[in-house]
N, C-alpha and C positions, 0 to 999 in steps of 0.2 A: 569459761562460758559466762557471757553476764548474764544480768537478771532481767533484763529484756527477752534474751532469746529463752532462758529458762520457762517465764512464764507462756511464750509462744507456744515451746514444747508438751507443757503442761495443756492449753487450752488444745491442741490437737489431740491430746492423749485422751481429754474429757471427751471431744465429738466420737471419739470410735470404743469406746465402754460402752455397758450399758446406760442409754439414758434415764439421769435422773433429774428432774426439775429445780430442787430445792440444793444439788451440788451444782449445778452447771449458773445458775440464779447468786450465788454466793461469789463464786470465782466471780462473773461477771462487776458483783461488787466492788471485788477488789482490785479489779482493773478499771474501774471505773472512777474511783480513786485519782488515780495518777493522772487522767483527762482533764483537757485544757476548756472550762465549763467558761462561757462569757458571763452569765449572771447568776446567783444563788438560788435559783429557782429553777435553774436550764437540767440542774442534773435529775432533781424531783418527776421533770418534766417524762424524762425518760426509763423510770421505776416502772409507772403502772402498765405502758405499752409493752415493756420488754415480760414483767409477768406474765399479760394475756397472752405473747407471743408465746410462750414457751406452754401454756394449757392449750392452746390448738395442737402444738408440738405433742405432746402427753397423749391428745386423743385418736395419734394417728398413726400408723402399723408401722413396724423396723423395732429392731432390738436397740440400735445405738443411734446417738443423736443426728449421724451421718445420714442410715439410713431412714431414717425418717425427716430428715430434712428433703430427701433426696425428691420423697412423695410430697411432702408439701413446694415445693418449685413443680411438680409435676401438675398436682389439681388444686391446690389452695390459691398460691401467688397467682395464677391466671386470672384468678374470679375477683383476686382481689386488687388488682390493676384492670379491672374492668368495673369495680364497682360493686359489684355483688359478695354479698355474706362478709364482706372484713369487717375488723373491730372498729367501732363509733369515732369517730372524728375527734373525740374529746381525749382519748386515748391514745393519737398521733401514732397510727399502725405502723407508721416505716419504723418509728424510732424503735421498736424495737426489734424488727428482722435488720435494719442495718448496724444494731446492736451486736447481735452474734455475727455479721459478717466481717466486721473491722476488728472483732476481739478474736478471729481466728479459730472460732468452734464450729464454726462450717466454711465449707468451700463450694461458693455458687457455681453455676455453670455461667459462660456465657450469655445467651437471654435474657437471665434474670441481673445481671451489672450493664447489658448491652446501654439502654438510655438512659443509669440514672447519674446525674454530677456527683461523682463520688466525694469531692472536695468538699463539697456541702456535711460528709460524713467523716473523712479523713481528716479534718480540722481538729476534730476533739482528740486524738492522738496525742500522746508526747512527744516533745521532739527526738527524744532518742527511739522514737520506732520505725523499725524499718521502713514503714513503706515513706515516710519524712523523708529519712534520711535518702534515700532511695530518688526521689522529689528532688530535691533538693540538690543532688549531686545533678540531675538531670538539668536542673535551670540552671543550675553554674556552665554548664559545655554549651549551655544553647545559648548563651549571650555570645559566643564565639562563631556561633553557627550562622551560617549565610543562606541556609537552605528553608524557604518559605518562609510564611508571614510571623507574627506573633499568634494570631488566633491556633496556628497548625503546629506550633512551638507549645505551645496550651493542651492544646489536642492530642501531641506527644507525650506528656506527661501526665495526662490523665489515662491516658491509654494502658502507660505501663503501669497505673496503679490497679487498674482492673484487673490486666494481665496477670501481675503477681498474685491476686486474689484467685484466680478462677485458679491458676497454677499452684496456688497453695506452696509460692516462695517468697525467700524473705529480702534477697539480695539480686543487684541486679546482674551478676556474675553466673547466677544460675538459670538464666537465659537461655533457654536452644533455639535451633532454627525453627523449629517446628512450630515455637509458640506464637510466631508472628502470623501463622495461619489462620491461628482460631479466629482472630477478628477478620469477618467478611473483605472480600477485595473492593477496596476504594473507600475505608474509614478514615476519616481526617486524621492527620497527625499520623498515618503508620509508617509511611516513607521516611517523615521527618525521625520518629523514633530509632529506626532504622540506623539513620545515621549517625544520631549521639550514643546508640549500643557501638555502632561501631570505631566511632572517636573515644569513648572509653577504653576500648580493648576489649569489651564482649565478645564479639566476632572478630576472628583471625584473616576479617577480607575488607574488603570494598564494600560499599551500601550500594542494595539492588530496588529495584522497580518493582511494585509489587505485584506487574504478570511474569516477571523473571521468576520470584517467589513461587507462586501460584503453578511455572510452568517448567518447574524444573523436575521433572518427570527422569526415574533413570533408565540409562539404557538395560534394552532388555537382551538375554542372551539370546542365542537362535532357538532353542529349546523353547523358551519363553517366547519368540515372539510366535510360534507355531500356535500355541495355544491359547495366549491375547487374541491371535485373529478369529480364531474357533475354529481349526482344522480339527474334523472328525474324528474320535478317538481310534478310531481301526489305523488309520493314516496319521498320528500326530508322530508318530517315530520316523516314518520315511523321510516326512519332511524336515523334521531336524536335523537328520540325517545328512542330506542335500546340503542345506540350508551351510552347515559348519564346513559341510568341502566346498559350494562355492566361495566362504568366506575366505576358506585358504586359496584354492585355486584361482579368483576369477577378481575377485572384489571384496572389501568388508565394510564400503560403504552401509552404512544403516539406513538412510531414504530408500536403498538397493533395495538391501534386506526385505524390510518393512511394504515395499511394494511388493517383492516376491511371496510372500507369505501369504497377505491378504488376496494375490490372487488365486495359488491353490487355495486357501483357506474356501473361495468360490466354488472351485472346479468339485473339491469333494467333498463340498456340503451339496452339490450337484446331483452327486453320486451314489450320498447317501438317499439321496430325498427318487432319484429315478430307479438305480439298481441296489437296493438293500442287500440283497446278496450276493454285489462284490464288498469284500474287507481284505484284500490284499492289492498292491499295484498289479502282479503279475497278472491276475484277471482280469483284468480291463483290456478290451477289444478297440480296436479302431472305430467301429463306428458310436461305438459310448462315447468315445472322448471326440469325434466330430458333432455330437450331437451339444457338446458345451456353449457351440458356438452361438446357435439359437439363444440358447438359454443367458447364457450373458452378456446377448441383445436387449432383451427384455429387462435383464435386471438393473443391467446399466439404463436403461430409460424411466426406469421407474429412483433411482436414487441420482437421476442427475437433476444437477443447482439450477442451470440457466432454463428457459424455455424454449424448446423445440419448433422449429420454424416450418414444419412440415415430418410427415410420416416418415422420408425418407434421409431424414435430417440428422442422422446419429451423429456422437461423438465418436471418438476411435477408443474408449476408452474399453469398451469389449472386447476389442480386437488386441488391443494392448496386453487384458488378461488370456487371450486366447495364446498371443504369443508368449506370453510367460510359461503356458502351460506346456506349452510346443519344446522350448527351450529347454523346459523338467526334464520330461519324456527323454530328447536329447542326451543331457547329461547324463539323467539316469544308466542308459542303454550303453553310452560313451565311455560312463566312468565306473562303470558296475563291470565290464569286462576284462578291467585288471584285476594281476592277480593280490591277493585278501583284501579288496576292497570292501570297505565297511558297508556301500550302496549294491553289492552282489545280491543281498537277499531281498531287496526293495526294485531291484532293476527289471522291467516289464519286458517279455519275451520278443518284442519289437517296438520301432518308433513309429507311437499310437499317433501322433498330428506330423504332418509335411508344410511345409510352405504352402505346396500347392494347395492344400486341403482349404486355406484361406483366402487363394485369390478370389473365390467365385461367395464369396459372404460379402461384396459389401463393402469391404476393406482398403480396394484400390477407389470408391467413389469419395467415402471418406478423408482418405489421404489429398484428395482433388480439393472437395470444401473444406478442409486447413488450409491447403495450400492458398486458395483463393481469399478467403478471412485475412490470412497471414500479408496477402497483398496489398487486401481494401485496407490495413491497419496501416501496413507501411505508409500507403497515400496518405491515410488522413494523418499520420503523424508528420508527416515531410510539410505539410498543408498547416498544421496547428500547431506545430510544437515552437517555431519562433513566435509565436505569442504567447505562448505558455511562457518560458524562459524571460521573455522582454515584461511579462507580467508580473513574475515572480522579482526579477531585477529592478523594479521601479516601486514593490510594496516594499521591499528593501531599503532600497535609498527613501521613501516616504518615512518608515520607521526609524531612519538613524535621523531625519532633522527633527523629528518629532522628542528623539531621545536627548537632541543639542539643545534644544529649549527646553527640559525640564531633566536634566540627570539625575536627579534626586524620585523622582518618580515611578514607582514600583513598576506599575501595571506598563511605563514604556518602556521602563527595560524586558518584561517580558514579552509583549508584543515585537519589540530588534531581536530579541533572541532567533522568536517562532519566525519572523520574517526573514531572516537571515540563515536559518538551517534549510528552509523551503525552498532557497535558491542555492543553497549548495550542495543539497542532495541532489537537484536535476543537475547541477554541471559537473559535479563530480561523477556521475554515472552515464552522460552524455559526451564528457570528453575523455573518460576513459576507457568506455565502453565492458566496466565491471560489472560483472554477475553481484548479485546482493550478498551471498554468503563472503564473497570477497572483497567488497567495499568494508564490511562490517569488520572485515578481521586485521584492515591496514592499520599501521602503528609508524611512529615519528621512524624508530628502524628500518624502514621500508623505505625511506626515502636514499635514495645513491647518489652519491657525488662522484664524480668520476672528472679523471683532467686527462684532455687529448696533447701528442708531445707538444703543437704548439704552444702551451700554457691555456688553452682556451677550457671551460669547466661547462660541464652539461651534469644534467642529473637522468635518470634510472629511479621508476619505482614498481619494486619486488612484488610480485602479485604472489602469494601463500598456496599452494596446491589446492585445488579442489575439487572439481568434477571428477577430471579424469587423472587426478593425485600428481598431475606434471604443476613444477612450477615454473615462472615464466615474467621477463621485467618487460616493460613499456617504456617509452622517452614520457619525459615529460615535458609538454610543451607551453606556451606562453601561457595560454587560458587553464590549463591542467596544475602550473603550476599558482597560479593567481589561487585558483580554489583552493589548493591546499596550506596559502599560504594566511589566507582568509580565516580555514579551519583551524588549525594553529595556534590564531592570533584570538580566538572567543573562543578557545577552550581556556588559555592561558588566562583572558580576560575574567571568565566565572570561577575559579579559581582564583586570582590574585593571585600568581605565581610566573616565576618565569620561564617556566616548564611544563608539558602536556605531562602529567603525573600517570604512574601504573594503576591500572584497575582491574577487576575480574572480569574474566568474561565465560560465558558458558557456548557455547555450540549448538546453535536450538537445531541443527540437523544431525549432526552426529551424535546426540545428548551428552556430549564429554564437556569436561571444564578445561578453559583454555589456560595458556599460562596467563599470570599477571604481567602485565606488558601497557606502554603507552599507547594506547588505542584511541586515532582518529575521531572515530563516531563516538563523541561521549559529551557530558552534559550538557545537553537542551534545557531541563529544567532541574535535573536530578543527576547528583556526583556517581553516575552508573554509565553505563554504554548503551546505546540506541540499539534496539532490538528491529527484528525486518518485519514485525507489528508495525511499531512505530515511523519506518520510514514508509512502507506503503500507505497508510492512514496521511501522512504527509502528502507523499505524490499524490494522490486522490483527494485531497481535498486542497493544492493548489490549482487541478487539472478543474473543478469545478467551479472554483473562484473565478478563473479564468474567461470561464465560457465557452473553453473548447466545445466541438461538436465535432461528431463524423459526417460522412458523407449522406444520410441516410439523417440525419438532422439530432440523433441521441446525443446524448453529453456522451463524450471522451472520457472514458479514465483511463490515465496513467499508471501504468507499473512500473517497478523499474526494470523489466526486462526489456520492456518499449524502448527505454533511455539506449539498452544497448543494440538493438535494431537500429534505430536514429542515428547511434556510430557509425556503423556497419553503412549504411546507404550514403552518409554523406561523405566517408570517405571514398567508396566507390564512384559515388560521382565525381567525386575532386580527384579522379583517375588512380588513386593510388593503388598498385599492384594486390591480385586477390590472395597472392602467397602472403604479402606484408598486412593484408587485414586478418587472413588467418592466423600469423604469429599473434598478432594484437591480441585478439581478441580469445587465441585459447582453443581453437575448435581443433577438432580431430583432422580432419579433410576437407578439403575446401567447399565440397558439396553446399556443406553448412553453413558456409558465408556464406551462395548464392540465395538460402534460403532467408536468410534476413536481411540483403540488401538486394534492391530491387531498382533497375536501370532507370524505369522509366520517374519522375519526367524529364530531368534533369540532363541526364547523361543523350536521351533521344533528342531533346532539343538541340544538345550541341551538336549530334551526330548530324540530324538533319539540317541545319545549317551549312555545315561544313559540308556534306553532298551541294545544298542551295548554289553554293556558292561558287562551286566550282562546275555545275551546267550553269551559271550563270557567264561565267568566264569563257565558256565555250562557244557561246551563242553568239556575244556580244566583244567577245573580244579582249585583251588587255586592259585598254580606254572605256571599258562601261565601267570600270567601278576608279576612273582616275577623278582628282577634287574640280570641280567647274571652274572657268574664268570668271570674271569679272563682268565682262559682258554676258555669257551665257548666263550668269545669275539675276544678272538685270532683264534679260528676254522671260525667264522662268517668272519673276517677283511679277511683271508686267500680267502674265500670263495669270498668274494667280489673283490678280487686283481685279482680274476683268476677264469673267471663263467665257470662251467659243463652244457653244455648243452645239453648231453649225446652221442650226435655225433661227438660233436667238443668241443673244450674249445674255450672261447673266450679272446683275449690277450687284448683289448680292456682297460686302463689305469681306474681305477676307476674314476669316474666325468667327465671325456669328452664325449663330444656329441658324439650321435651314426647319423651319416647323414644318414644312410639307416634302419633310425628307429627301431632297431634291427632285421632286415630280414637277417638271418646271412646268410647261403647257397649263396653262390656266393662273401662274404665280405672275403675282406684278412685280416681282423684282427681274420679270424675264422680258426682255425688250426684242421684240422678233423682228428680223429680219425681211425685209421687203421684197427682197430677191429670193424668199425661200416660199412666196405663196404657190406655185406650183407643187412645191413637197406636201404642201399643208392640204390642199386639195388633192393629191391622192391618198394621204392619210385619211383623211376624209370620208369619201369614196371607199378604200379599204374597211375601216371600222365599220361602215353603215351596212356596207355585204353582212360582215362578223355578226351583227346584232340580230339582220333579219332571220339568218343562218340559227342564231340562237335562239330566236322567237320557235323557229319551226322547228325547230328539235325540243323544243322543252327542257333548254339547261334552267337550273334553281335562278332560282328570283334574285339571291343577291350577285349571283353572276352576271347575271343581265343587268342590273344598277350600275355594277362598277363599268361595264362597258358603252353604257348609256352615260357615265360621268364622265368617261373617257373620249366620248363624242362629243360633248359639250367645250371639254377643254382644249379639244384641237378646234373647234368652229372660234373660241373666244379669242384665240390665238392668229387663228388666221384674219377674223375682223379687224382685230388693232393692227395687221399689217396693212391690211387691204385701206385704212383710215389715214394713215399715215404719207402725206405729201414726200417724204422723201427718208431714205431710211436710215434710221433714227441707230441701228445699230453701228452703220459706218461710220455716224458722226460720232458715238462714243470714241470708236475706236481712234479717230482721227482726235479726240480732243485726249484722250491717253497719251497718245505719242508725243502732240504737243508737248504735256505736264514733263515727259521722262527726260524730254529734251534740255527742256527748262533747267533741271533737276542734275540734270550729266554739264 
């Protein structure tokens, strides 16, 4: 043992004896010694503050120096980083609480190392002390480190000198996972830390994120999740009970689980709160367990997220617990009738909810406004999402020339990064129409090669079981394989290697740890795997960058189950078969693909056409839709250069705006005809009845203007005919034919 760690031993041994001032004051001494002082004066400096420290100490309750430190961090330190009651300034108060905390006779919490530069204290050290040496090791791996700036490489290494401090260790081999919790989530430097523990050999894995950290939560058993949810203690055995035979029989999904629980956990806090004196299933009556249904109407309205657009406006998510309940009941009854079944003595003497008992709640209007939501979404996403994509594709390329002109430049390479995961999270979930749990868990192994006999090569990639534990491959096609080919190519990039390398990854739905495996979704900024936080926070805030909007004029956000709607509709409309969207996409029964791809508008425009087109074929013939001659195109052009509108010709220039929306009578681009003043004069004559007619009935006043303006226009019309020596339309036309003539 050397004489470093010796004396370490010793200054812990003094903090938990009895304290005594004038031993713990002498040790200090002697370790104070061996400190790296910059001037002759600097160690003097630090005698009188560390005496007063240690008489505050003396005057405050605990038997050993621990304990009584414990109470001074509790009501002294506060008062005296606020200013009040500490020792005089002349006396440099830190110097000597940070005195006893670097000689190892107390072990601060937390709070009290949270903001002060410890380097400023850990300089007077030797170099053979731990926490140096410890320093030290750390800045040698971080010059190798590509991960964050220098400031966070700094941050790193102060971090873990607190850490050691609060942990009361001396190496950084005695590191658990636990300890990277104490420092709050999102402290500078703790990710980077993270990873030089792990380039050391600390940890036996991959470097994580620190909501991986934070959310690595384990799974609970069935027993355990009955009473996480707060199922009533009369009731917490039936439903574990349940609970562990569905797992065998039906499913052992955990999402499953964890929703079945918390909704009886509903039903018989229900039961406790309406019939105290049921504590068994078997006593529960049918009309107690129809009365759940009310009840978690309300309660679902009172704990939902979104805001309610009307009284009648529910989610289904009551209805959803009702049906869980329905399903208990069920099994219970179903599976308590064999024989020694362990659910015999929980199984209730009939099945308390029916189907029916639901139709008349409310349930079938519900399932109506999903449905309809489900629709308006499809439109606005068919409507917005090529500019979403084309948005995301052009920030993209805006960041790789940004990054051609300065490659040396921190902040563009992480801006190409973030721009370039933002457009391959939407096409990769877009063209392959994966669920997120399944995007997240692709890996370089998942990609298939495959060679057909003629030597021709396509690829296959392996979608991992998940919903419904089948698994299931997709082609891959031109755009499907571009993205992955893209992903790849910037994982390999951040890295510097010429391999997507194995990481950890955890399960955040099933709470299991997966294997280490090369995994697709991984470093964006941090040598870890992309978490379905992280890619929804993505889609969501390229969907706003963008400017999407629905129908109804709200900004768009995107999730990625929309991406896989998006699939689902446009390959439907590019008529691919609804059996072959169902393999795709994974779904049980085809029901399910009708419910996320949606015909209209796309697939009704072509349908309508194609009817258009063939009553057009019928009416007109063969020859209505055969290409014009040469002559017939020149009668049309003509026709168009000079319109007949049987009263007037209009002079009007082919392609220019008509500003009075073609209401020609009263336009001077309209040249009337001389031969049409008898039309004009019973137009005339007609309008002026229309008016008087409208006088004497009392139509509104602007009715009567427009038809008095409309009088005005047919008199103006009929005067420049009636003015006109000869008429003036024929001679256009005659001087047209000329020009065509000219021209042929």
């Amino acid at each position: 043992m050397s004489a470093v760690t010796e004396t370490l031993d010793e200054a812990r041994r003094l903090g938990h004896e009895p304290f005594d001032p004038e031993v713990c004051a002498r040790h200090l001494q002697v370790r104070m010694a061996s400190w790296q002082w910059r001037g002759r004066g600097d160690r003097t400096r630090f005698v009188r503050p560390l005496q007063a420290t240690l008489e505050v100490l003396d005057g405050l309750d605990g038997e050993s120096l621990a304990e009584r430190w414990a109470v001074f961090e509790q009501t002294v330190w506060p008062r005296w980083l606020a200013g009040e009651d500490r020792l005089p300034w002349v006396t440099r108060w830190g110097c000597g609480v940070w005195s006893l905390v670097i000689s190892r006779l107390v072990t601060p919490v937390w709070d009290t190392v949270a903001r002060v530069r410890m380097s400023d204290w850990t300089r007077l050290l030797p170099a053979d002390d731990p926490l140096i040496v410890s320093e030290r090791r750390l800045e040698e791996v971080a010059r190798e480190c590509t991960i964050g700036g220098p400031s966070a490489r700094l941050g790193a290494r102060q971090l873990a000198t607190k850490l050691m401090l609060v942990r009361g260790i001396d190496t950084l081999e005695q590191f658990r996972e636990d300890d990277l919790l104490i420092a709050p989530l999102g402290r500078k430097g703790k990710n980077v830390l993270d990873v030089l523990l792990c380039d050391l050999g600390v940890f036996a894995r991959t470097p994580r994120t620190g909501i991986e950290r934070y959310r690595s939560i384990p799974r609970h058993t069935e027993r355990e999740l009955a009473v996480v949810h707060g199922v009533p203690e009369p009731f917490t055995e039936a439903v574990a009970v349940y609970l562990e035979a569905y797992s065998r029989r039906v499913s052992d999904r955990y999402p499953t689980l964890r929703h079945k629980a918390g909704a009886l956990a509903h039903f018989f806090t229900y039961l406790r709160e309406e019939y105290p004196q049921v504590t068994e299933c078997s006593q529960i009556t049918p009309a107690q367990a129809r009365g759940f249904v009310p009840y978690a109407t309300e309660l679902a309205r009172r704990r939902q997220r979104t805001v309610r657009r009307g009284d009648d406006q529910d989610r289904t998510t009551a209805y959803s617990w009702a049906n869980e309940v329905r399903t208990f009941f069920s099994d219970m009854s179903s599976w308590g009738s064999e024989d020694e079944s362990p659910l015999a003595a929980f199984a209730p003497s009939a099945v308390l909810l029916t189907r029916h008992d639901l139709v008349d709640t409310g349930i079938l209007k519900a399932r109506k406004r999903v449905r309809a939501r489900m629709t308006s979404t499809v439109l606005d996403l068919q409507r917005e999402m090529p500019n979403i994509r084309a948005f995301a594709l052009r920030r993209w390329h805006d960041a790789e020339q940004t990054l051609a002109g300065a490659p040396d430049d921190v902040h563009a390479v992480v801006a190409e990064r973030a721009a370039f995961w933002d457009w391959a999270l939407i096409e990769l979930l877009v063209t392959s129409g994966l669920r997120i749990e399944e995007a997240c868990e692709l890996t370089t192994f998942d990609v298939l090669k495959r060679t057909l006999p003629d030597g021709s090569i396509y690829y296959l990639l392996h979608i991992k079981p998940s919903k419904f534990a089948r698994a299931r491959v997709i082609p891959i096609g031109d755009q499907l394989g571009r993205v992955l080919a893209e992903i790849i190519r910037h994982v390999r990039g951040f890295y510097g290697t010429d391999h997507v390398p194995a990481i950890d990854r955890r399960d955040e739905h099933e709470k299991i740890p997966l294997p280490r495996a090369p995994y697709l979704l991984q470093a964006i900024r941090h040598p870890s795997a992309l978490n379905t936080n992280t890619i929804r926070g993505r889609l969501r805030w390229i969907s706003e960058q963008s400017g999407a909007r629905n129908a109804d004029g709200t900004p768009l956000i995107l999730s990625p189950h929309d991406c896989r709607r998006v699939f689902a509709s446009e390959h439907l409309n590019a008529h691919t078969p609804v059996h072959v969207i169902q393999a795709l996409l994974g779904h049980a029964t085809i029901d399910t693909v009708m419910i996320y791809a949606k015909l209209y508008p796309d697939q009704l425009v072509t349908d309508y056409r194609a009817a258009m087109r063939g009553l057009y074929s019928d009416v007109y013939g063969p020859d209505g839709t055969k290409a014009p001659t040469e002559q017939e195109w020149s009668e049309f052009t003509k026709g168009c250069s000079l319109r007949d509108m049987g009263t007037h010709v209009c002079a009007l220039p082919t392609g220019e705006h008509c500003p009075r929306g073609l209401v020609c009578l009263g336009c001077g681009h309209a040249q009337p005809k001389k031969s049409a003043l008898p039309v004009f004069r019973r137009m005339l004559h007609s309008h002026t009845r229309a008016l008087e007619r409208a006088h004497a009935e009392g139509e509104p006043a602007g009715q009567i203007a427009a038809r008095e303006l409309e009088i005005e226009r047919i008199r103006s019309a009929m005067n420049r005919a009636e003015e006109l020596t000869g008429d003036a339309a024929a001679a256009l036309e005659r001087a047209a034919d000329v020009v065509s003539a000219q021209v042929s």
